[in-house]
KOLMAR-215922 format. One record per atom (N, C-alpha, C): residue in one letter; x, y, z. Coordinates in steps of 0.1 Angstrom, whole numbers, padded with zeros to 4 digits, always signed. Each point is the difference from the previous one (the first is absolute). Example, Ala and Ser with C-alpha at 12.3 -4.5 7.8 and 13.67 -1.06 7.14 Angstrom:
BEGIN
a+0132-0057+0078/a-0009+0012+0000/a+0009+0012+0000/s-0004+0011-0007/s+0009+0011+0000/s-0008+0011+0008/
END
This chain:
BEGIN
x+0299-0420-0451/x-0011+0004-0008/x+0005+0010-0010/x-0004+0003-0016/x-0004+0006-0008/x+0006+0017+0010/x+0010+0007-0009/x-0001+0015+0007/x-0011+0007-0004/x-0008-0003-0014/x-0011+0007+0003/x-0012-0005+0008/x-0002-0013+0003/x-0011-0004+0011/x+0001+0007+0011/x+0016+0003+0007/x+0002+0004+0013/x-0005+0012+0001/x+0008+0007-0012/x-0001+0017-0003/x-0020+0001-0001/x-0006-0007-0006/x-0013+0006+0004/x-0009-0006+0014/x+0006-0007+0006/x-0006-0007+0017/x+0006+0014+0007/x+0013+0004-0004/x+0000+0014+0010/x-0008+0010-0006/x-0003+0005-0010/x-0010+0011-0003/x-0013-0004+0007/x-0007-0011-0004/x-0016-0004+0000/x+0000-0007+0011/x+0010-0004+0011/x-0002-0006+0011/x+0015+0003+0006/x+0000+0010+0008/x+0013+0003+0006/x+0003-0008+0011/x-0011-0002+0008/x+0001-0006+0012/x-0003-0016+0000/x+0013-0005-0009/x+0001-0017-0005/x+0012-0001+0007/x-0001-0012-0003/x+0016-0010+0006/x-0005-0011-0008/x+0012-0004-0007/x+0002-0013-0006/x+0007-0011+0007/x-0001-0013+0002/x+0001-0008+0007/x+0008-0012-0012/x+0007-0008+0009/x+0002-0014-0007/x-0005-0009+0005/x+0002-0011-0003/x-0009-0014+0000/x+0002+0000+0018/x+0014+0005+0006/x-0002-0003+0014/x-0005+0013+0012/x-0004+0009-0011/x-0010+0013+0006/x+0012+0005+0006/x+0013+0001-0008/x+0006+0013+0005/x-0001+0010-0013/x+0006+0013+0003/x-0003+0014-0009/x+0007-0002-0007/x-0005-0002-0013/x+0014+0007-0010/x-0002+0011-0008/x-0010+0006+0004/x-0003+0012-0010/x-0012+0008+0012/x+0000+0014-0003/x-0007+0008+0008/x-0006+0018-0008/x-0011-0003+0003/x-0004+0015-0009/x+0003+0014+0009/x-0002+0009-0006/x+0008+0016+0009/x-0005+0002+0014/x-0015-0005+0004/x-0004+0002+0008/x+0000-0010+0008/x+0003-0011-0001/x+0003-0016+0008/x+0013+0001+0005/x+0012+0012-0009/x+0011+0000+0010/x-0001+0014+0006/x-0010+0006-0002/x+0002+0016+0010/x-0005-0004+0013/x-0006-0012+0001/x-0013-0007+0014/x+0014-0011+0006/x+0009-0007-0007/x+0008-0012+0005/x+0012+0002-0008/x+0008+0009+0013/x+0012+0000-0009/x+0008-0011+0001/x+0012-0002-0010/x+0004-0012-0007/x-0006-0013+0001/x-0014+0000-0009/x-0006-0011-0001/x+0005-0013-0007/x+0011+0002-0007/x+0002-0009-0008/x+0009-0011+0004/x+0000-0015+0001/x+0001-0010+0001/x-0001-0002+0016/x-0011+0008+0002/x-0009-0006+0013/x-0015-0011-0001/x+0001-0006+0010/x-0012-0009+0006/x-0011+0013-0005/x-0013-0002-0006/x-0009+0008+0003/x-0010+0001+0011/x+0004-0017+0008/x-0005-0003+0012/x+0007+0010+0011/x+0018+0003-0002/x+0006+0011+0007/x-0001+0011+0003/x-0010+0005-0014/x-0002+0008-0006/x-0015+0006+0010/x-0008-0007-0004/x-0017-0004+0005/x-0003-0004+0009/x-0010+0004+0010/x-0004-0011+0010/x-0015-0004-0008/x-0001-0010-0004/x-0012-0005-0004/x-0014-0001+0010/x-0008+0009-0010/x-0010-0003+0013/x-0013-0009-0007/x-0002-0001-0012/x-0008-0006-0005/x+0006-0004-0011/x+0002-0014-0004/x-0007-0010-0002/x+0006-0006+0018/x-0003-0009+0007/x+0005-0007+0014/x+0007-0010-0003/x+0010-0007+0005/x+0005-0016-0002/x+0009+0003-0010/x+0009+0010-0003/x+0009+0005-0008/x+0015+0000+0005/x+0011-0006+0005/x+0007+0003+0007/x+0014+0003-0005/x-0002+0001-0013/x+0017+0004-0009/x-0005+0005-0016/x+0009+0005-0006/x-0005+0005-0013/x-0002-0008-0010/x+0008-0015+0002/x-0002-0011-0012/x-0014-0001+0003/x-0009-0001+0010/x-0009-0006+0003/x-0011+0009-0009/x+0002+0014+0004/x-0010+0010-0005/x-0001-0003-0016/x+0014-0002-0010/x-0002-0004-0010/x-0005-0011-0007/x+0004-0010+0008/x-0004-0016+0002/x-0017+0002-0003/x-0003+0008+0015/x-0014-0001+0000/x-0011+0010-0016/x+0008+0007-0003/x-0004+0011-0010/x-0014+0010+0004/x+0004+0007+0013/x-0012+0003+0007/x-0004+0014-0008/x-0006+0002+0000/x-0009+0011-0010/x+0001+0013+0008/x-0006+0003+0008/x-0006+0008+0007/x+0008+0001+0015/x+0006+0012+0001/x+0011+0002+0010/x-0004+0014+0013/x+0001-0007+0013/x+0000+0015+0008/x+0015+0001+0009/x+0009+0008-0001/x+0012-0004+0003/x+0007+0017+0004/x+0005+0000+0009/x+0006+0008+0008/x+0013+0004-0002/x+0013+0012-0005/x+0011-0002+0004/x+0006+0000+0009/x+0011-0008+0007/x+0002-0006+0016/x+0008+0016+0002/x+0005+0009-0009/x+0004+0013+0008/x-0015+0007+0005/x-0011+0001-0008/x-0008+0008+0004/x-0011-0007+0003/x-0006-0007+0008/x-0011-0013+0003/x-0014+0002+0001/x+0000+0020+0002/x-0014+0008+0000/x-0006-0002-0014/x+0009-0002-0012/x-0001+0004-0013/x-0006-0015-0003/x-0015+0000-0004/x-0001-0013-0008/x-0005+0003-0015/x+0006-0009-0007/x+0003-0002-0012/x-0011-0011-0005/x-0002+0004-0014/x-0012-0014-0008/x+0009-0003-0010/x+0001-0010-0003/x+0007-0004-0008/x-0006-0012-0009/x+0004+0000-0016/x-0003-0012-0008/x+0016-0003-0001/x-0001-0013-0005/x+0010-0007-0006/x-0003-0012-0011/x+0010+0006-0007/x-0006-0006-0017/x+0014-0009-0007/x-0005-0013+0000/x+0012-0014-0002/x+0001+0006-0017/x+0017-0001+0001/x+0003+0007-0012/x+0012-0014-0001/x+0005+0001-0015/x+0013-0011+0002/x+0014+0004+0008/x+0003-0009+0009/x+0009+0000+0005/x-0002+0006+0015/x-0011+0000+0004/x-0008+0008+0011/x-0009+0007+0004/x-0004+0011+0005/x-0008+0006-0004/x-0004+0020+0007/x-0012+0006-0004/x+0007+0013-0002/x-0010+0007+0012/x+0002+0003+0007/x-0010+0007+0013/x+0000+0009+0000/x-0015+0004-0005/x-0004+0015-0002/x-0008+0004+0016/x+0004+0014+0004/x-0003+0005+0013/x-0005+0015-0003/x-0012-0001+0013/x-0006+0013-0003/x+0000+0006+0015/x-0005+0012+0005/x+0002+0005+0013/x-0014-0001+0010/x-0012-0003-0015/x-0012-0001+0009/x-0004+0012+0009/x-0007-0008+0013/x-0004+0011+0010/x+0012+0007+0007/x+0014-0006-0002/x+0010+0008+0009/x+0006+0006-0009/x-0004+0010-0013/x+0003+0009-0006/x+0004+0010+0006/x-0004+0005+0007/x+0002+0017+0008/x+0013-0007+0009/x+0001-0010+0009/x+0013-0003+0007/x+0006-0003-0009/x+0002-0002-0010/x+0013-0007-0011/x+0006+0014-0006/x-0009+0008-0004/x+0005+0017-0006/x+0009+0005+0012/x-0010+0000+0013/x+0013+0007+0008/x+0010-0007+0005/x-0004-0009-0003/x+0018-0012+0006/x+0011+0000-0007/x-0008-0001-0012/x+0011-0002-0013/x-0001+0014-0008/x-0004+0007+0003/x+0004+0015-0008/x-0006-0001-0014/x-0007-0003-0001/x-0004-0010-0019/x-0012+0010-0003/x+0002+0003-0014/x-0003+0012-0010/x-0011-0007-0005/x-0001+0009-0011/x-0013-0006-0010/x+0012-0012-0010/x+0012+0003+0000/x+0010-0006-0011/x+0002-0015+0005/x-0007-0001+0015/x-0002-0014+0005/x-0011-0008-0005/x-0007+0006-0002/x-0013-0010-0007/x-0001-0003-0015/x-0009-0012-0001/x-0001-0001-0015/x-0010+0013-0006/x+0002+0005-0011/x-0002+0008-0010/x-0017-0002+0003/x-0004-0010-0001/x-0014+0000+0004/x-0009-0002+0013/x+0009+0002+0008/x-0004-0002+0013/x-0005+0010+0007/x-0012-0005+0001/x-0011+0013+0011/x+0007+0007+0012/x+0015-0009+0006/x+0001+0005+0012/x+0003+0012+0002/x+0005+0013-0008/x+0007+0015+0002/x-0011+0005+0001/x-0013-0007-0012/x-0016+0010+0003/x-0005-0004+0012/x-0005-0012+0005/x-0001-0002+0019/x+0009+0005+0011/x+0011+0005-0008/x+0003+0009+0010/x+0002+0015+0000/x-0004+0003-0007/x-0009+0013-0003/x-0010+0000+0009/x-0009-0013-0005/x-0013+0003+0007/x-0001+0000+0014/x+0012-0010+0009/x+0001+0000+0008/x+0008+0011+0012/x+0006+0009-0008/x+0004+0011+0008/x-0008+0013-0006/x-0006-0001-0009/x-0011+0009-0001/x-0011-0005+0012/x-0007-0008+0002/x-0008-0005+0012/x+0007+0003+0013/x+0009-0002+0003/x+0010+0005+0008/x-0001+0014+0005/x+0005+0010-0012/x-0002+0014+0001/x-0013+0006+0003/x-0010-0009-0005/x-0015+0004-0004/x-0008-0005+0019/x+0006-0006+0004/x-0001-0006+0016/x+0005+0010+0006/x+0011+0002-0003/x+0009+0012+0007/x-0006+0010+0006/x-0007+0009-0012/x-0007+0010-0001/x-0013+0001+0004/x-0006-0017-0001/x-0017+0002+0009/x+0006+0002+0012/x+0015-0009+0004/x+0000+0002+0015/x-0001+0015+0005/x+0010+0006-0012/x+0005+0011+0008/x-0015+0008+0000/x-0009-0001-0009/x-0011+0009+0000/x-0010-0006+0013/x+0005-0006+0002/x-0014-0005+0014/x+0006+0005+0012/x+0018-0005+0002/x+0006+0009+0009/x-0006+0017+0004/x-0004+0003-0016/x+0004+0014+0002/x-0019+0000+0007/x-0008-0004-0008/x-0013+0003+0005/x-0003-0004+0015/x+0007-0010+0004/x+0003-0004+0017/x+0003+0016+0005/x+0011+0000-0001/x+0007+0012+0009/x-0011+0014-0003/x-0006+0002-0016/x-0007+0007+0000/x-0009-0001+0011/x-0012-0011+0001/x-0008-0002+0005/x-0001+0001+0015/x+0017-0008+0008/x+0005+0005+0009/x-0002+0017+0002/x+0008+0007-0004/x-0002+0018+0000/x-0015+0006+0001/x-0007-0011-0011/x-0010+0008+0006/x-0013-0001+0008/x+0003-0016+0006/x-0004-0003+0009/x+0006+0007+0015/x+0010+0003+0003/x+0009+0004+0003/x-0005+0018+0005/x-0001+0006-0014/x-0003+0018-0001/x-0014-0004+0006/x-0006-0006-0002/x-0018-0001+0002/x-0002+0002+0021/x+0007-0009+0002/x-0003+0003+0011/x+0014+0008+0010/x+0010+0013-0010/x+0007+0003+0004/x-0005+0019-0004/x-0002+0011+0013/x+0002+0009-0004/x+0010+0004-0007/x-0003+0008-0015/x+0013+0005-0009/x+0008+0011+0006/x-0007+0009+0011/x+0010+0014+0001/x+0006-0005+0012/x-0002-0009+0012/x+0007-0007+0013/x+0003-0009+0003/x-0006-0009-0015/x+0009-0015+0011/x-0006-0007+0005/x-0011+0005+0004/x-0008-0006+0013/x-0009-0010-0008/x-0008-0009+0008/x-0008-0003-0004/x-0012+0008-0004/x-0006-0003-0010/x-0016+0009-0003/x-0011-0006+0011/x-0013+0000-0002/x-0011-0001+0006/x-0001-0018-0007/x+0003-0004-0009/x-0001-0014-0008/x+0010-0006+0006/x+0013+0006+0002/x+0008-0008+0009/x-0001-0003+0013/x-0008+0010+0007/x-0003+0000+0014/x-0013-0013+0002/x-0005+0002-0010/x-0014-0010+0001/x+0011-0015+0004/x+0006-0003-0006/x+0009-0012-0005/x+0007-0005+0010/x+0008+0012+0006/x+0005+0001+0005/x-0008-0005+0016/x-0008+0005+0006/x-0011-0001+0008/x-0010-0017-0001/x+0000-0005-0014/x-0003-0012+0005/x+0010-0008+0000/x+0011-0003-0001/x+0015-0006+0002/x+0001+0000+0016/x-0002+0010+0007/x+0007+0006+0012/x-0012-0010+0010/x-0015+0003-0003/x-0009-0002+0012/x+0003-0014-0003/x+0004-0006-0001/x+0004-0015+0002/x+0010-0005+0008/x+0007+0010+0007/x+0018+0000+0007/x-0007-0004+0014/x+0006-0006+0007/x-0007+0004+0013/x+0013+0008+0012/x-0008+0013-0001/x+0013+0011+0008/x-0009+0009-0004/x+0002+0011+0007/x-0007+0016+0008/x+0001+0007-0013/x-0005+0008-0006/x+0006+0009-0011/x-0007+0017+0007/x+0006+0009-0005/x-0002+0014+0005/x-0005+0005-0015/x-0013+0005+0000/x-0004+0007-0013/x-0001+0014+0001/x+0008+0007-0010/x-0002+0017+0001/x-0002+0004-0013/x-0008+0008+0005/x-0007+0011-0009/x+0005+0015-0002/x+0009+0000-0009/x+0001+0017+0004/x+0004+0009-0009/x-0004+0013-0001/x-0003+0011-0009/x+0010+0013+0000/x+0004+0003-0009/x+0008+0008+0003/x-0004+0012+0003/x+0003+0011+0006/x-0005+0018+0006/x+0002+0007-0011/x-0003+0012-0004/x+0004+0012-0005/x+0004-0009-0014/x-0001-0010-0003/x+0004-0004-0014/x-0008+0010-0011/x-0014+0000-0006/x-0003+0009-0005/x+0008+0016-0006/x+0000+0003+0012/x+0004+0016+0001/x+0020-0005-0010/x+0004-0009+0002/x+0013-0002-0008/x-0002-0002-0015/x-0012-0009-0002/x-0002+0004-0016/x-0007+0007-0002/x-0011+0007+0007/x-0003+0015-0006/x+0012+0006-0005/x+0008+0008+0012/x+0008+0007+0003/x+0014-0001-0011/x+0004-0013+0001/x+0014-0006-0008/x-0006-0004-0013/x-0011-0005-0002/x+0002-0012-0014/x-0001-0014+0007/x-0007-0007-0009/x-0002-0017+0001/x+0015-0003-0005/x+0010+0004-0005/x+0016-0007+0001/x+0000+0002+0013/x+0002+0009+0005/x+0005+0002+0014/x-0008-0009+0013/x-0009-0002-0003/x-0012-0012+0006/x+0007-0011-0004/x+0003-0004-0011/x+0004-0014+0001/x+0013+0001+0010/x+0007+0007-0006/x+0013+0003+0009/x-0002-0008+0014/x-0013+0007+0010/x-0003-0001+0011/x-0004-0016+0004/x-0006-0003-0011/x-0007-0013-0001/x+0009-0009+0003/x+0013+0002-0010/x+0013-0008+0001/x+0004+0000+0015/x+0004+0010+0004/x+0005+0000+0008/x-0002-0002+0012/x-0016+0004+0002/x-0007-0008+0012/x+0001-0019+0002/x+0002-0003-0016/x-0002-0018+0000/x+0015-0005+0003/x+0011+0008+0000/x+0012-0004+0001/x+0003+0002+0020/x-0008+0010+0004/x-0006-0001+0012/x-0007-0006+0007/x-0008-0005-0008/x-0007-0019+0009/x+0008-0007-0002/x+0012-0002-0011/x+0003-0015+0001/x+0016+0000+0011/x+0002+0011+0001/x+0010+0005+0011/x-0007-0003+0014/x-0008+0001+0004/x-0011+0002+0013/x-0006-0023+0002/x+0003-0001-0015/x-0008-0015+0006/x+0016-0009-0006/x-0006-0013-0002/x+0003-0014+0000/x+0000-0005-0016/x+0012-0008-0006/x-0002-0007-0015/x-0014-0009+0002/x-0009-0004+0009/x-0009-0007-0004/x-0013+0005+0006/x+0001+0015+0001/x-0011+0008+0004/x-0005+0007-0015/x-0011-0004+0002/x-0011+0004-0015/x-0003+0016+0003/x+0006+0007-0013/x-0003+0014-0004/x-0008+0003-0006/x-0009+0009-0002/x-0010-0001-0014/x+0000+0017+0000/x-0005+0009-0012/x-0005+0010-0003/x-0013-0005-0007/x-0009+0007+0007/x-0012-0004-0002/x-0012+0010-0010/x+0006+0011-0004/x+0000+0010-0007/x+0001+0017+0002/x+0003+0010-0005/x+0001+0009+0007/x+0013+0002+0005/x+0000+0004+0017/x+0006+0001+0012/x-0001-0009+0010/x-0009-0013-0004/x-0004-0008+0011/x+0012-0013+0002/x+0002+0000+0010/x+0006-0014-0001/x-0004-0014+0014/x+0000-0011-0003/x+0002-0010+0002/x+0005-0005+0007/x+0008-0009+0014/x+0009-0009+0001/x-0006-0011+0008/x+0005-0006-0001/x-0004-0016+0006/x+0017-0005+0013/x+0002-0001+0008/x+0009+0003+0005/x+0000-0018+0009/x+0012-0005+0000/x-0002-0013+0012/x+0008+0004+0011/x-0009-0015+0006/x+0007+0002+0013/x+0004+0006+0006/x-0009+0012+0006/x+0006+0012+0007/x-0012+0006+0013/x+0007+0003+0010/x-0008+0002+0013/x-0006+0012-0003/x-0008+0008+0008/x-0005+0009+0000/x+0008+0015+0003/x+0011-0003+0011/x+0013+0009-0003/x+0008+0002-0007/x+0001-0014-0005/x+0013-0004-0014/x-0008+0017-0011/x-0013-0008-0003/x-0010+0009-0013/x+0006+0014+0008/x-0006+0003+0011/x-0004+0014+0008/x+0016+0012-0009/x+0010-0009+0008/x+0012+0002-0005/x+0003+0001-0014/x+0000-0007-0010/x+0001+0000-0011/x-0013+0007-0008/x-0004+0007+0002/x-0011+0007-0004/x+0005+0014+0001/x+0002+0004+0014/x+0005+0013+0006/x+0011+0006-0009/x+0013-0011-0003/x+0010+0002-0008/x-0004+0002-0015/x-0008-0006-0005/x-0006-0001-0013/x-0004+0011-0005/x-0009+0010+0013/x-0012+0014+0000/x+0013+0008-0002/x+0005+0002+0007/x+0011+0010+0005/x+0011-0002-0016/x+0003-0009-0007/x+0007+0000-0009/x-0008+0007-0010/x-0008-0006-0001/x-0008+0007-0013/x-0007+0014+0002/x+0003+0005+0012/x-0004+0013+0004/x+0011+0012+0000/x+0009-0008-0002/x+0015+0007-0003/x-0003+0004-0015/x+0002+0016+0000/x+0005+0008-0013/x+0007-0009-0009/x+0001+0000-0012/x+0010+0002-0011/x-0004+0009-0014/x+0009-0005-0006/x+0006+0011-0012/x-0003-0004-0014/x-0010+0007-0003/x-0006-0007-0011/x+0003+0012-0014/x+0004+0000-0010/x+0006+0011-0013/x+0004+0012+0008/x+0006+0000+0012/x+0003+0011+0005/x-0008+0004+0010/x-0006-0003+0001/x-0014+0006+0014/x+0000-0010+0012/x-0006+0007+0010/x-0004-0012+0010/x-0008-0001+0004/x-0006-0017-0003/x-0010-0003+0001/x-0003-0005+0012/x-0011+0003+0007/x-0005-0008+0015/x-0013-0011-0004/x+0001-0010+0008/x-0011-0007-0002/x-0002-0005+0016/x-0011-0008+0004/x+0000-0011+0011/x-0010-0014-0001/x+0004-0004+0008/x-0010-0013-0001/x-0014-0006+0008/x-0004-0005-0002/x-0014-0003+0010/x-0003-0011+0000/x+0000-0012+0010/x-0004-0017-0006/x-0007-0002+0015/x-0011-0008-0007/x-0006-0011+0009/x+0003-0012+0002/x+0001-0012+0011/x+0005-0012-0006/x-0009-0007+0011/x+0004-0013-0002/x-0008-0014+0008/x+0011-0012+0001/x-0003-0003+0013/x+0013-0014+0003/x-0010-0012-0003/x+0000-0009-0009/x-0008-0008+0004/x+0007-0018-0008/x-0006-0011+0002/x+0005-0014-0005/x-0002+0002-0015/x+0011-0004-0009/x-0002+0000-0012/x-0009-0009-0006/x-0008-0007+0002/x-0008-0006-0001/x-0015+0013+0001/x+0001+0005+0009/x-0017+0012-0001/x+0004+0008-0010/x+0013-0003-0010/x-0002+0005-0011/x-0014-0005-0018/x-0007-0012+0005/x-0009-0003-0004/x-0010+0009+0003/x+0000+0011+0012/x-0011+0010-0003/x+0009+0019-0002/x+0008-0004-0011/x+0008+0012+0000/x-0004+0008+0000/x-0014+0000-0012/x-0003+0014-0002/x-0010+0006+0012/x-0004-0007+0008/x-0007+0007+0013/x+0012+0001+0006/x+0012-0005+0003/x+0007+0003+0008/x+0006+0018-0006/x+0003-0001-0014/x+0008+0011-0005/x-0013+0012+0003/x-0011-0002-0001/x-0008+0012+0003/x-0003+0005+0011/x+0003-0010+0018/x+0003+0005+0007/x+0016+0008+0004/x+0009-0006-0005/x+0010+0008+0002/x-0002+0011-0006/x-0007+0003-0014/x+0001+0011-0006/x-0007+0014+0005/x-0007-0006+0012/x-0006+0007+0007/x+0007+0005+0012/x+0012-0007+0004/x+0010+0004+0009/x+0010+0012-0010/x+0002-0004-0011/x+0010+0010-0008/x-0009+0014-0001/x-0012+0001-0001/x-0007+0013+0000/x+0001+0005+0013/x-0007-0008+0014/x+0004+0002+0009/x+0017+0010+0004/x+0008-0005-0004/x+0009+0004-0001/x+0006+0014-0011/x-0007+0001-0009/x+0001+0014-0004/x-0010+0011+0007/x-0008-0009+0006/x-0009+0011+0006/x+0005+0007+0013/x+0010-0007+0007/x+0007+0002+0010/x+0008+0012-0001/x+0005+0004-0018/x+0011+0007-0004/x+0007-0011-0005/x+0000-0007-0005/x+0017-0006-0008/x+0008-0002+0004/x+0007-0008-0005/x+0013-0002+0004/x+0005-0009+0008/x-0014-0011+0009/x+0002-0009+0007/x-0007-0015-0008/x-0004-0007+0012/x-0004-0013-0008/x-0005-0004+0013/x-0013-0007-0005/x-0009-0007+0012/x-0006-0013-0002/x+0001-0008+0012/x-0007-0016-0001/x-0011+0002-0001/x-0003-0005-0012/x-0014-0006-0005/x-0011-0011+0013/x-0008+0002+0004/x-0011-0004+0011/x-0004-0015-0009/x+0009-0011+0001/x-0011-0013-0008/x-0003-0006+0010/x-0012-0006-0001/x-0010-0009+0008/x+0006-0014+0005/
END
C-alpha cells in the first residue's frame, strides 16, 4: 500500500494489521505490534483465536468469507477480547481492532499510553472516569469504615465506664439479659466501698478517681475473664460471678475485702479505704427478676455496714 495510506492507518487507527489475500500480516500499526510482537508474515488465525464470526478455520477463509464484524482474542493473552472490523481492500484486506470492554486489562498488560489510541478515542477519558469512580469508591469505603469503627467506639464507650473500664449501669442491664439465659449458678454482689467520701473530701476527686481505678483493677484480679464487672455509679459496684460455691464466693470475697482495705499511696499521703458487699447465689435464669433480686441483696450490703464494714453477707432469697 501507498506510504501515505499506511502512515495515516497508524495515526487514525494504530491498532490495524493489514492482511493479504491469504490473511497473513504484511503491515501492522504501532499499537498492533506493541499487543503482537513480530506480527508480520504471520497467519492472523496464529495470531487470533476467533471467537466470532463461528465456522472459520484458517485466514483464507476469514477473507474468502469477508466477515465484517470481528470478536477475537490474542492466543498470548486470551483474557483480552478484542472487536474487530475488517475492510476488503485490493489485494486483501485491512482489520481494524479496538479493546472494547477489556480496555482496563489491555493498559495493564500491555503498558499502553494515551499514544496508543486513536487521536479521537474516548478510551484515556473512560479511564479517567473509571479510576476516578475507583478512588471515589475508595473513599466511601474508607468513610463508612471509619463511621463503623466510629459507631463501634461509641457503642462500645456507651455501655463502658470512662474512668474504670468497667461496665456502666447500660452495660450491666445488657449484660444481665445475655447471662439469665445460661443455664449455671451465678453469684450476684453488691458492694460499696467504706470511708470513700472522707478521701475526696479530704484529697480531691483526682485522688478519688485514683481510688476508683484502683479498686477496679482489684476486682478483676479477685474474679474470672468472663465474670461481669460493672461500676454502677459513685463507689458502688456490681459483679455477676459464675459458677461458684458458696465457699469458693465466701473465699474470694474475704481476699477481695482485705485487698481493698489495704492502705496505699495516693500524691504522697496514705489513703485508707474498705469495702462492704452483699451478695446472692442463685440460677441465672432468676435473673429475669433482677431487680427484686438486686434489692434484696442490697439489703444484705447495708446489713453489712451496719455490722461495721469491712465484711460481706448472703442475701436471704426465697
Amino acid at each position: 500500500m501507498p506510504f501515505q495510506f499506511t502512515e495515516l492507518l497508524d495515526q487514525l487507527c494504530p491498532l490495524h494489521a493489514i492482511l493479504d489475500v491469504h490473511g497473513v500480516v504484511t503491515g501492522a500499526g504501532p499499537t498492533c505490534r506493541k499487543i503482537l510482537p513480530d506480527p508480520i508474515g504471520q497467519s492472523v488465525t496464529d495470531l487470533f483465536e476467533m471467537r466470532r464470526p463461528t465456522g472459520i478455520s484458517d485466514a483464507s477463509g476469514l477473507i474468502r468469507a469477508g466477515a465484517g464484524r470481528l470478536l477475537l482474542s490474542p492466543k498470548q493473552h486470551p483474557q483480552i477480547r478484542l472487536k474487530g472490523a475488517l475492510f476488503p481492500v485490493a489485494q486483501g484486506a485491512v482489520l481494524n481492532l479496538s479493546f472494547g470492554l477489556s480496555m482496563q486489562d489491555a493498559v495493564a498488560t500491555y503498558n499502553l499510553t494515551q499514544r496508543d489510541f486513536p487521536p479521537t478515542d474516548l478510551a484515556v477519558e473512560l479511564l479517567y472516569l473509571i479510576e476516578a469512580n475507583a478512588l471515589a469508591m475508595k473513599a466511601a469505603t474508607d468513610v463508612t469504615r471509619r463511621l463503623q469503627s466510629a459507631r463501634q467506639r461509641a457503642e462500645s464507650d456507651s455501655h463502658t465506664d470512662a474512668l474504670t473500664g468497667l461496665l456502666n449501669r447500660r452495660g450491666l442491664e445488657n449484660a444481665v439479659t445475655k447471662l439469665r439465659r445460661h443455664p449455671c449458678d451465678v453469684a450476684l454482689v453488691l458492694m460499696d466501698l467504706d470511708r470513700f467520701k472522707a478521701v475526696n473530701d479530704g484529697l480531691g476527686h483526682s485522688a478519688g478517681d485514683q481510688v476508683l481505678r484502683h479498686v477496679a483493677d482489684l476486682l478483676r484480679k479477685h474474679t474470672r475473664p468472663d465474670d461481669i464487672l460493672a461500676r454502677c455509679g459513685g463507689d458502688e459496684f456490681t459483679l455477676l460471678l459464675h459458677n461458684v460455691t458458696d465457699a469458693d464466693l465466701g473465699k474470694r470475697l474475704d481476699g477481695l475485702i482485705a485487698d481493698i482495705g489495704t492502705p496505699i499511696e495516693i500524691e504522697g499521703k496514705t489513703c485508707g479505704i474498705g469495702a462492704s458487699a452483699g451478695w446472692a447465689l442463685i440460677p441465672a435464669q432468676d435473673l429475669r427478676n433482677y431487680d427484686n433480686i438486686a434489692e434484696i441483696t442490697d439489703n444484705a450490703l447495708y446489713e453489712a455496714k451496719a455490722r461495721g464494714r469491712g465484711c460481706h453477707i448472703r442475701a436471704r432469697i426465697a
